[in-house]
C-alpha positions as CSV (number, residue, x, y, z in Angstrom):
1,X,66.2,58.5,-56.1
2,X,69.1,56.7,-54.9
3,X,69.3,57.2,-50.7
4,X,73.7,57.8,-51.0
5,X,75.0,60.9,-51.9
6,X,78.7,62.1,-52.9
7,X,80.9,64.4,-49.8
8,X,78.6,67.7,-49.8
9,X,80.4,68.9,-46.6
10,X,83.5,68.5,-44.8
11,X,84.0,67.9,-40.9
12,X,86.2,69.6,-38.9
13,X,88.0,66.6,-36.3
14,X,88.5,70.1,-34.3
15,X,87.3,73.3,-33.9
16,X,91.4,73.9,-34.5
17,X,91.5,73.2,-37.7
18,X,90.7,75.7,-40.6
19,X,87.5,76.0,-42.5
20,X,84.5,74.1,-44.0
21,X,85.0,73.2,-47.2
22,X,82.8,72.1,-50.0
23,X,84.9,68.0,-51.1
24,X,83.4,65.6,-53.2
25,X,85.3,62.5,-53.9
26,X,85.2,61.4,-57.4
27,X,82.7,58.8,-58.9
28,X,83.3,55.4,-60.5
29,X,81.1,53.2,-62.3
30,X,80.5,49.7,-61.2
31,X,81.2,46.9,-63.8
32,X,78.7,44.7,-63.2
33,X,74.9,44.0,-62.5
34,X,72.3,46.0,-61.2
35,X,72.3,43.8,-58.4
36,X,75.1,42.7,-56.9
37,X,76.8,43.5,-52.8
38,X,79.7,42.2,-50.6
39,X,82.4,44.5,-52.3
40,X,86.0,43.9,-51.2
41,X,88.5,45.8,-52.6
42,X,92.2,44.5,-52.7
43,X,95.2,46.3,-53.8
44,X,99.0,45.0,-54.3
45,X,101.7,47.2,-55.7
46,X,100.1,47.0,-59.6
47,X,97.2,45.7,-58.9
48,X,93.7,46.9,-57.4
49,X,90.9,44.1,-57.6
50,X,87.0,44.3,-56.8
51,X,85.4,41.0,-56.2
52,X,82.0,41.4,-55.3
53,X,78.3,38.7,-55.0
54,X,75.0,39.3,-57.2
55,X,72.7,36.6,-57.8
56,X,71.4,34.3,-60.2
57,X,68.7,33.0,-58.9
58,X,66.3,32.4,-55.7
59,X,69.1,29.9,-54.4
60,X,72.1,30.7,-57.3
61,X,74.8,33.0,-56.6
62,X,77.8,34.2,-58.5
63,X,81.4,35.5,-57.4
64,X,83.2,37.7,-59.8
65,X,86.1,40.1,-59.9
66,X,87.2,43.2,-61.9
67,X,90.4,45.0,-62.1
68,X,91.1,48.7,-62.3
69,X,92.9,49.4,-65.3
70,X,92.6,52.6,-67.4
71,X,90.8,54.7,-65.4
72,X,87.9,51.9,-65.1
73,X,87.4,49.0,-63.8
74,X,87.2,46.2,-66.0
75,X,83.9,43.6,-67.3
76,X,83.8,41.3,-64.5
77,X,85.0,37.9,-64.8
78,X,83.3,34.9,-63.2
79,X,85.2,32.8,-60.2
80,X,82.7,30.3,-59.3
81,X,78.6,30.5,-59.3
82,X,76.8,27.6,-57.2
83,X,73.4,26.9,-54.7
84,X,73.1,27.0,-51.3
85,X,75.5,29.9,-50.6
86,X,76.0,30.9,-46.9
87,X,75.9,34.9,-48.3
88,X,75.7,37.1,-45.5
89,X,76.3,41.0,-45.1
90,X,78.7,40.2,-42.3
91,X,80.8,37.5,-43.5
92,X,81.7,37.6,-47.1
93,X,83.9,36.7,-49.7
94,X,87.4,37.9,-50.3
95,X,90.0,37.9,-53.1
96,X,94.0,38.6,-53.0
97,X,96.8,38.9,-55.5
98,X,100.2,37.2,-55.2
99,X,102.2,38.3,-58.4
100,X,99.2,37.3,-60.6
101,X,98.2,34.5,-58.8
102,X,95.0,35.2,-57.4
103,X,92.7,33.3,-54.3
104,X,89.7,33.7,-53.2
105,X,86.7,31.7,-51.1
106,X,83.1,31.3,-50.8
107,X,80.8,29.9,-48.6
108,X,78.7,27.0,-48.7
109,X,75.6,25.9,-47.3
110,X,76.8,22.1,-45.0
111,X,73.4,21.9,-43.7
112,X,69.8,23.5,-43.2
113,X,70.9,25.3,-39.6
114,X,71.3,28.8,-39.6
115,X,75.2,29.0,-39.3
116,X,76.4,25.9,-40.8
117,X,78.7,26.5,-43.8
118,X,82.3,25.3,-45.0
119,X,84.9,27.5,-46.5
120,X,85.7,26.5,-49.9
121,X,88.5,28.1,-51.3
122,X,88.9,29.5,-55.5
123,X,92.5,29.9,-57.3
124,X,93.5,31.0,-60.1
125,X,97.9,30.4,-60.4
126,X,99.1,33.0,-62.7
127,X,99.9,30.0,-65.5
128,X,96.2,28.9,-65.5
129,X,93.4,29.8,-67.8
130,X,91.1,28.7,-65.4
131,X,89.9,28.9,-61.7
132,X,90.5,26.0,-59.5
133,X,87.2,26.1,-57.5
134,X,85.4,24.5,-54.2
135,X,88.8,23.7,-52.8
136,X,88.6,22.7,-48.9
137,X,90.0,24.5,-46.1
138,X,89.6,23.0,-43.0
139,X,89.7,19.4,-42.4
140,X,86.9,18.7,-40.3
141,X,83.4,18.1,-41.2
142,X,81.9,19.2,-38.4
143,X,78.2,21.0,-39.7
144,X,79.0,23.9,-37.8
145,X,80.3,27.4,-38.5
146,X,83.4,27.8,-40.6
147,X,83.6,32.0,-42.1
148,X,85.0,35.4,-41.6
149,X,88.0,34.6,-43.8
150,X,91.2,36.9,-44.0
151,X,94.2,36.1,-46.9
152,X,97.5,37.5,-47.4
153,X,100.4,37.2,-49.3
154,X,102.9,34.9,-47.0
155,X,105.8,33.6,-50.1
156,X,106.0,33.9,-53.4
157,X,104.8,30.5,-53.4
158,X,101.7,30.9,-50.7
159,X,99.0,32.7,-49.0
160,X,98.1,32.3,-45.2
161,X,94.8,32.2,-44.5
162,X,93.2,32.5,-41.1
163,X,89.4,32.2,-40.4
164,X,86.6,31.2,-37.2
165,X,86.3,28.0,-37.0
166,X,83.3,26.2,-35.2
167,X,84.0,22.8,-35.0
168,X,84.0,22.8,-31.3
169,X,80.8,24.6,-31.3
170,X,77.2,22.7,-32.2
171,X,73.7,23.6,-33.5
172,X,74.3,25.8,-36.2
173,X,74.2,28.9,-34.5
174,X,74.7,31.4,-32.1
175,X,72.8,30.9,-28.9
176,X,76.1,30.4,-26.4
177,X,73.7,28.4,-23.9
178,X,73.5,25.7,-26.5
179,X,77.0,25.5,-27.5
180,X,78.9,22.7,-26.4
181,X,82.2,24.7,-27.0
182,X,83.7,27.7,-28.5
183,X,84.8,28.9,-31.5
184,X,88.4,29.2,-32.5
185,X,90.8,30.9,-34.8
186,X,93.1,28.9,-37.2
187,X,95.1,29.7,-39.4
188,X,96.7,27.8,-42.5
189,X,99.4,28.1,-45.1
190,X,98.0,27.5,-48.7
191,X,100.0,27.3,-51.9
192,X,99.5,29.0,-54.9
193,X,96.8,25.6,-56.1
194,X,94.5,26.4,-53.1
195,X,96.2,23.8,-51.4
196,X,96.5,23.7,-47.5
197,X,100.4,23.0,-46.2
198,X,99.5,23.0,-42.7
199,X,97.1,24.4,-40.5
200,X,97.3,25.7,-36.8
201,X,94.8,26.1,-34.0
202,X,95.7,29.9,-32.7
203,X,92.8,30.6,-30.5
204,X,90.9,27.9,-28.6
205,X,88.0,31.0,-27.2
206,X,86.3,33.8,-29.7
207,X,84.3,35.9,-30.7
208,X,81.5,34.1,-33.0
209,X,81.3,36.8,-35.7
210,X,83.3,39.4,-36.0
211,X,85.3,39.8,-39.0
212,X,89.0,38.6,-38.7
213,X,92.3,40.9,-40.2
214,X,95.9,40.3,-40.9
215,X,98.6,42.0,-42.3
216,X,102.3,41.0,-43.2
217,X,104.8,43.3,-41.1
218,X,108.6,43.5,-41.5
219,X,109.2,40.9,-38.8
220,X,106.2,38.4,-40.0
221,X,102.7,38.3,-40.0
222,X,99.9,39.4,-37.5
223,X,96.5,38.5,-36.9
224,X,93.7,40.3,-35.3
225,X,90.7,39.8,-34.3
226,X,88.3,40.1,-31.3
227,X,88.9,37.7,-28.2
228,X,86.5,36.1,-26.0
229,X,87.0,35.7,-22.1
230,X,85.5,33.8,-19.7
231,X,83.9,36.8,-18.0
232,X,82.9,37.9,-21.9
233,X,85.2,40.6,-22.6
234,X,85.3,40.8,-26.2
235,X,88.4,42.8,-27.1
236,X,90.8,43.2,-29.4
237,X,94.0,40.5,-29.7
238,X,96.8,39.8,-32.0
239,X,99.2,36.9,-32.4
240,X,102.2,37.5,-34.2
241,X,104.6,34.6,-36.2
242,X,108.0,35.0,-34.8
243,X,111.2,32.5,-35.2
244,X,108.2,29.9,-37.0
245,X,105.7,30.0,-33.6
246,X,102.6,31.8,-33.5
247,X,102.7,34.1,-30.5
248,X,100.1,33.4,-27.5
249,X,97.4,36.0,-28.2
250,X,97.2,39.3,-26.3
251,X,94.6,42.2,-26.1
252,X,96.2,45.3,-27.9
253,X,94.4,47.9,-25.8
254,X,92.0,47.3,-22.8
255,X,88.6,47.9,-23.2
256,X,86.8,45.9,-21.1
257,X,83.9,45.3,-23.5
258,X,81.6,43.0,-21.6
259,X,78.9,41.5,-23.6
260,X,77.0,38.2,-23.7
261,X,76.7,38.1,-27.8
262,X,79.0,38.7,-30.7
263,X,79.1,42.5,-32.0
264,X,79.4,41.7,-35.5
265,X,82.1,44.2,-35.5
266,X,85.6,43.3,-36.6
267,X,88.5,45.2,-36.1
268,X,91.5,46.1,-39.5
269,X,94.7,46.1,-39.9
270,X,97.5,47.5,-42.4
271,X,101.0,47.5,-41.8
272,X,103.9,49.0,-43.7
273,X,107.3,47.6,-42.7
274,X,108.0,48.0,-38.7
275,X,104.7,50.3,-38.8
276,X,101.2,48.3,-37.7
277,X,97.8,50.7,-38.0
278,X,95.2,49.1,-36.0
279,X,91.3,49.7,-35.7
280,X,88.7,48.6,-34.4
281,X,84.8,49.5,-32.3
282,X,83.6,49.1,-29.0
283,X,80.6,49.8,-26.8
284,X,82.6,49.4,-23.6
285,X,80.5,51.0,-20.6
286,X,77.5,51.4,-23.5
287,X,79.4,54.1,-24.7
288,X,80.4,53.5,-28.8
289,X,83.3,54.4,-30.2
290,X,85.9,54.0,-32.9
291,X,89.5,53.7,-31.7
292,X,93.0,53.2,-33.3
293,X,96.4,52.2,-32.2
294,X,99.9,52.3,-33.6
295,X,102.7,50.6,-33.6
296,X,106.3,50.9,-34.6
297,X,107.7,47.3,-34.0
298,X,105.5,45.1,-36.1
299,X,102.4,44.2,-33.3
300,X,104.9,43.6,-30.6
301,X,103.4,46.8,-28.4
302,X,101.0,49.2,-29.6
303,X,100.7,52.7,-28.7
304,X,97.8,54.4,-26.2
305,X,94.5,53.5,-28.3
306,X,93.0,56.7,-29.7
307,X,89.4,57.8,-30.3
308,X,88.4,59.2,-33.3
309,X,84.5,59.0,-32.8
310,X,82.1,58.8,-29.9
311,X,78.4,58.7,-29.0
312,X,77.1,57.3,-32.1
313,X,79.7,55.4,-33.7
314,X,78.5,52.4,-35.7
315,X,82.3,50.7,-36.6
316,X,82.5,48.6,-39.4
317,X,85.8,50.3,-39.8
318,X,88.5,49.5,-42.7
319,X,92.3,51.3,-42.6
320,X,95.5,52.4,-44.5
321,X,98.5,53.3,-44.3
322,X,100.0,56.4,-46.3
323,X,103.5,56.1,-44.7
324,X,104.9,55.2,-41.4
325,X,103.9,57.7,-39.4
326,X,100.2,58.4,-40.8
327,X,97.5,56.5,-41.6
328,X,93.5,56.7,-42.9
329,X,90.8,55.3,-41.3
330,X,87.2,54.6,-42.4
331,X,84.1,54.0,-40.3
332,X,80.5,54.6,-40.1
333,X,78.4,57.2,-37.9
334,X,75.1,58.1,-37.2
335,X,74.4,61.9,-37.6
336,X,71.3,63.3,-36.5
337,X,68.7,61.6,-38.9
338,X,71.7,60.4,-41.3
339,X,74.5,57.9,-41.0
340,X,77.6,58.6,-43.0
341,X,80.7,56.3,-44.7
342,X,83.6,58.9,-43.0
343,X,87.5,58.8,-43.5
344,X,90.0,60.7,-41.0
345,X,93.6,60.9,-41.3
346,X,95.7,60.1,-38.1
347,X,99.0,59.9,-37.3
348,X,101.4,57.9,-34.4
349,X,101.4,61.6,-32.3
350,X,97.8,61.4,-32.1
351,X,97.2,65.0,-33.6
352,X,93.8,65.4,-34.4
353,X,92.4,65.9,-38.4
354,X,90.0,66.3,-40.4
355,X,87.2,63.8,-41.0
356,X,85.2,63.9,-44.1
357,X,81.8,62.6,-45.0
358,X,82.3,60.1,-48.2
359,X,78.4,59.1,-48.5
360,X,75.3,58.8,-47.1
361,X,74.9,55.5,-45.7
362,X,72.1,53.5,-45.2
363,X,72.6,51.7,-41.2
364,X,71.3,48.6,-41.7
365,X,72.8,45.5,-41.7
366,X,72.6,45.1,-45.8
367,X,74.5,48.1,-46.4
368,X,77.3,45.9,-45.3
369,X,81.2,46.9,-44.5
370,X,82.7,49.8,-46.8
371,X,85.8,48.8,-48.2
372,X,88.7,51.3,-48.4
373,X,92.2,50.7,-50.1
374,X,94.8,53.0,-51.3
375,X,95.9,52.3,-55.0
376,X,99.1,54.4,-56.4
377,X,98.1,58.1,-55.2
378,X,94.7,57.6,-54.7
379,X,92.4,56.3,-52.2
380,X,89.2,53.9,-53.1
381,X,86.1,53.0,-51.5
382,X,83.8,50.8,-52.5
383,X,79.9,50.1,-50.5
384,X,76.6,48.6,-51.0
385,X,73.4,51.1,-51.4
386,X,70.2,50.3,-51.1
387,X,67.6,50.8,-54.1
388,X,64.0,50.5,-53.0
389,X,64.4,46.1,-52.3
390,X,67.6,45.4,-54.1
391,X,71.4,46.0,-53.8
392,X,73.8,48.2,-55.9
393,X,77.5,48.4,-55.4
394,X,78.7,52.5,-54.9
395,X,82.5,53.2,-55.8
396,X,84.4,56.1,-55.7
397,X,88.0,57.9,-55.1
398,X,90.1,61.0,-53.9
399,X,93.8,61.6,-54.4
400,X,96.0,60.8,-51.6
401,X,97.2,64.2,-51.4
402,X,93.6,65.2,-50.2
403,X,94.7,64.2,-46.9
């Protein structure tokens, strides 16, 4: 028996607010193998893609994508399969449409230490039959750490890109006693080929392994992602493009998260015109929780943070936006002997609402991070389930008016 289940009870985000009620989001099959994980869900204005990993073999992997259409999601199509695949539950693959073109990445295996992989980048331009594939990203060849991609539409000509970048770092992993620098967050401009245009150093002191996030805004686009101190506060920054420089990176809200390793624990970002949603986890004073932030000029100030959940918060949080003053945000939770995928709606006054239980989530690391993206007038969510020692991809929806 399968150790998910559908919404069998709804959550009250106050004692304020109404009644229980009996929600269950609706199901959607997967297209593709038995075993597969990493889904990333990816939506445009006509188009919502699943690209997602399953393997081959011992050391083989493949990449495909699927595309809603009909009610279903289509067969999958293959990207790219190859060996020695840096395929982690953390740090994953992802795919994004511009008009039809389509890019994606993967990572691959630049030596036998633990964390020592290159980004290799996967297009497909709208006019081509076939995907462009193992396409380089960054220029060094350092055998160090080089993951934890993010892509957006920038032109109608180009993606940016922006992604952790080791080169500075050595040994192939993440004992910060042996490094003989930090890592960083760059940033490039890649055409519509997979390409690279130019690339930009952003952030010469991170976080090792936390996911990065960007979003384009009405004045630009923003980065976040989790900073690094000298005193190891790990919080939250963003840098913003404006007039053609990259801002200098500040902390969005103040945390004070001090803690000698990486969290593995990235925060999201959606924005919609001026309006920038923001997420993200922390374990400041050893106390969990899952916080949000608004903003109403494009990630040049953000709002008073929010929590939504406390005490035993897991994060691995995803977000969108329904309009420009509300906004949905996912996140994992332990409950009692359970742990739960849940979604809450909030909004830039901070009132409080509902939060619903989507599934039954196993906490380990393999579950992975749910994916959540709104598509038209309904919202999808896509996660990996565990089946006794393999992997299955979960997907399901509810309408938009739900909330």
């Amino acid at each position: 028996m399968k150790n998910y289940a559908y919404l069998l009870l709804f959550l009250l985000g106050s004692c304020q607010l109404g009644e229980e009620k009996l929600w269950q989001p609706e199901k959607i099959d997967f297209p593709g193998s038995a075993i597969a994980s990493l889904p990333v869900l990816s939506a445009s204005e006509d188009r919502l893609l699943l690209s997602f990993v399953s393997p081959l073999s011992d050391s083989t992997h493949a990449l495909y994508f699927s595309e809603f259409k009909e009610e279903a999601f289509t067969s999958p199509q293959l990207i790219t399969e190859g060996k020695d695949w840096f395929v982690n539950w953390a740090d994953f693959p992802t795919i994004v449409d511009n008009q039809g073109n389509l890019l994606s990445h993967t990572l691959q295996k630049s030596s036998p230490a633990t964390f020592s992989y290159d980004v290799q980048l996967q297009a497909l331009p709208k006019s081509a039959s076939r995907w462009q594939n193992n396409l380089p990203l960054h220029q060094d060849s350092t055998l160090n750490e080089h993951g934890f991609v993010s892509s957006i539409t920038y032109s109608d000509s180009s993606y940016l890109v922006t992604w952790l970048d080791g080169r500075n770092t050595s040994g192939g992993g993440h004992d910060h006693s042996g490094h003989s620098g930090a890592m960083t967050l760059r940033v490039a401009e890649v055409n519509l080929q997979g390409k690279v245009i130019w690339d930009e150093l952003l952030d010469a002191r991170t976080c090792d392994c936390c996911q990065t996030t960007a979003a384009m805004t009405a004045e630009g686009p923003i980065i976040l992602y989790r900073n690094r101190s000298d005193r190891e506060i790990r919080d939250i920054a963003i840098t913003r493009l404006v007039n053609g420089k990259w801002t200098e990176p500040r902390v969005i809200h103040p945390d004070g998260w001090e803690i000698m390793g990486c969290p593995v624990n990235g925060p999201k970002v959606d924005a919609r015109g001026e309006t920038v949603l923001a997420a993200w986890f922390t374990d400041a004073d050893q106390s969990s929780a899952v916080k949000v932030a608004f903003s109403s000029n494009s990630g040049a100030d953000f709002s008073q943070a929010q929590t939504i959940s406390t005490g035993d918060a897991l994060g691995r949080v995803d977000v969108t936006l329904l309009n420009d003053e509300e906004g949905l945000i996912s996140w994992m939770e332990m409950k009692e002997d359970a742990t739960y995928l849940m979604v809450q709606k909030v909004n830039q006054e901070g009132n409080l609402f509902p939060a619903y239980q989507i599934a039954v989530m196993n906490p380990s690391r393999r579950s992975g991070f749910p994916q959540m993206e709104r598509f038209g007038d309904w919202i999808y969510f896509a996660w990996t389930e565990m089946e006794e020692s393999d992997t299955q991809i979960a997907l399901a929806r509810v309408g938009v008016d739900t909330f």
